[in-house]
N, CA, C and O of each residue as an XYZ file, in Angstrom:
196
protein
N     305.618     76.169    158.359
C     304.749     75.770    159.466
C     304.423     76.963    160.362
O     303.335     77.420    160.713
N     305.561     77.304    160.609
C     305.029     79.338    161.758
C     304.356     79.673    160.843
O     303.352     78.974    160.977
N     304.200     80.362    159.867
C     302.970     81.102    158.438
C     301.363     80.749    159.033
O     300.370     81.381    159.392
N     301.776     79.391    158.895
C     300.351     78.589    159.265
C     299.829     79.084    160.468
O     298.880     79.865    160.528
N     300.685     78.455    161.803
C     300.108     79.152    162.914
C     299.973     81.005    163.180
O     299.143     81.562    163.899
N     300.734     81.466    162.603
C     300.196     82.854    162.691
C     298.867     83.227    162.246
O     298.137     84.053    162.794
N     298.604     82.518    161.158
C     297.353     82.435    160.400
C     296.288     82.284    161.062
O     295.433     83.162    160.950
N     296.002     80.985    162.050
C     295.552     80.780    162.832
C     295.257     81.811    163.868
O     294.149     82.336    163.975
N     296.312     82.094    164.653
C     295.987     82.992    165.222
C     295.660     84.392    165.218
O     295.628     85.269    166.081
N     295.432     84.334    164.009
C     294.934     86.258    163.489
C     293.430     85.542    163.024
O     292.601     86.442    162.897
N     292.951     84.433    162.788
C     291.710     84.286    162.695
C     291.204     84.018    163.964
O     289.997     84.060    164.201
N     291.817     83.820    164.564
C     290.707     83.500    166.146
C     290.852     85.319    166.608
O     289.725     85.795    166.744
N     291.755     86.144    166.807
C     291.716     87.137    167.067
C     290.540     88.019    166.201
O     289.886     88.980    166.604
N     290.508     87.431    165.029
C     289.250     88.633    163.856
C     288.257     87.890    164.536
O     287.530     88.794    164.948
N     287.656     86.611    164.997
C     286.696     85.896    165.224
C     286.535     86.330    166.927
O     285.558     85.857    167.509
N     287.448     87.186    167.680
C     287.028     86.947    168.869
C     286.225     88.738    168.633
O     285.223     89.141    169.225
N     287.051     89.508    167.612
C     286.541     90.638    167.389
C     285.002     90.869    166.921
O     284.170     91.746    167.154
N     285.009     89.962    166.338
C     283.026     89.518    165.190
C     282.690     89.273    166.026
O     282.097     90.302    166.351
N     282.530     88.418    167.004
C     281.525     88.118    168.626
C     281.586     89.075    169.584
O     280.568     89.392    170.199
N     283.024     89.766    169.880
C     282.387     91.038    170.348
C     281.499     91.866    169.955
O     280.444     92.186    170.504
N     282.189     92.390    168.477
C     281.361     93.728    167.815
C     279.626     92.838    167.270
O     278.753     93.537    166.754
N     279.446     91.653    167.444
C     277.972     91.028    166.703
C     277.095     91.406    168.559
O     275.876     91.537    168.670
N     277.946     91.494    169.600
C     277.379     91.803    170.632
C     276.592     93.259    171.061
O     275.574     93.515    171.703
N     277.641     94.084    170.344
C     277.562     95.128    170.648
C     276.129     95.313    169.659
O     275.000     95.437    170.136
N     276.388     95.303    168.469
C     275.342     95.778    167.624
C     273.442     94.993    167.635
O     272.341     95.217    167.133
N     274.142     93.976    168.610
C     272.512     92.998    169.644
C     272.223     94.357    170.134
O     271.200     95.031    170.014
N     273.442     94.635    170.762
C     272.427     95.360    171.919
C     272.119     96.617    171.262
O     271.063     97.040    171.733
N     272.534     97.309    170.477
C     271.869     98.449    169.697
C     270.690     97.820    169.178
O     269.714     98.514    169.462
N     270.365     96.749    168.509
C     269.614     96.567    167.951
C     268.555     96.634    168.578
O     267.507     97.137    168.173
N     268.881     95.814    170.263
C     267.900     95.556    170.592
C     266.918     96.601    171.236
O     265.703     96.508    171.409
N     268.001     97.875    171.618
C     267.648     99.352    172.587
C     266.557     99.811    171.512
O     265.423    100.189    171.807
N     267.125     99.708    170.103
C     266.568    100.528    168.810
C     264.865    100.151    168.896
O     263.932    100.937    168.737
N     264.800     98.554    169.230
C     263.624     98.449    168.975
C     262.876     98.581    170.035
O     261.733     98.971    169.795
N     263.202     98.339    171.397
C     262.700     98.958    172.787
C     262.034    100.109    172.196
O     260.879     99.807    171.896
N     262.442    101.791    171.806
C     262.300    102.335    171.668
C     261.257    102.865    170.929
O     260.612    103.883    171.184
N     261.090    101.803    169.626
C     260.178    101.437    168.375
C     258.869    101.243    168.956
O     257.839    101.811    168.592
N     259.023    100.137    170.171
C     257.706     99.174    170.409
C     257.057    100.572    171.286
O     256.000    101.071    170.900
N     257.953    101.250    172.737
C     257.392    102.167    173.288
C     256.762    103.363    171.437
O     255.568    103.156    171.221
N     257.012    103.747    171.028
C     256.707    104.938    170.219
C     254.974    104.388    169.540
O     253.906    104.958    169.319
N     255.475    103.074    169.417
C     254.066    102.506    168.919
C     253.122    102.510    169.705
O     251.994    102.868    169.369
N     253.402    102.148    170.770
C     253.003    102.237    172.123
C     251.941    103.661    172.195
O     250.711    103.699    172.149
N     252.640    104.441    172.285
C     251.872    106.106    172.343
C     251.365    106.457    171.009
O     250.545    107.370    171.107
N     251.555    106.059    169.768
C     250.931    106.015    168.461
C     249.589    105.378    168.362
O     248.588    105.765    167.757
N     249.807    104.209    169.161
C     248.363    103.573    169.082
C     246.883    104.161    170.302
O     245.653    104.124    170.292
N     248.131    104.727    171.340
C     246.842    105.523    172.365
C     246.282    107.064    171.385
O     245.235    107.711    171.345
N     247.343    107.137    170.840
C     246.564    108.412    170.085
C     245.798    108.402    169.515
O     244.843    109.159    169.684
N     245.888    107.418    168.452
C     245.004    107.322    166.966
C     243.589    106.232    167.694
O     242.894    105.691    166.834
N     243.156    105.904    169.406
C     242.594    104.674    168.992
C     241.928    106.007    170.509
O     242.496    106.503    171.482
N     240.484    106.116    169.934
C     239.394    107.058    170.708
C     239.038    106.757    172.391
O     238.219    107.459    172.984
């Protein structure tokens, strides 16, 4: 029965780790594309007369 609950509790600990680190990599994701939309941004004033 302890086996079990240890078990348990090393999956909520990996699961509290995946919602952190799925946070972290939002927000890279999301800076990455900030960055994308500005670049397009000045790509399209260039190429458009």
């Amino acid at each position: 029965m302890l086996a079990d609950s240890s078990l348990v509790w090393l999956s909520s600990e990996r699961l509290c780790q995946h919602v952190t680190n799925t946070d972290a990599d939002t927000q890279s994701l999301r800076t990455a594309m900030d960055k994308l939309g500005e670049w397009m941004k000045e790509l399209k004033g260039i190429a458009t007369p």
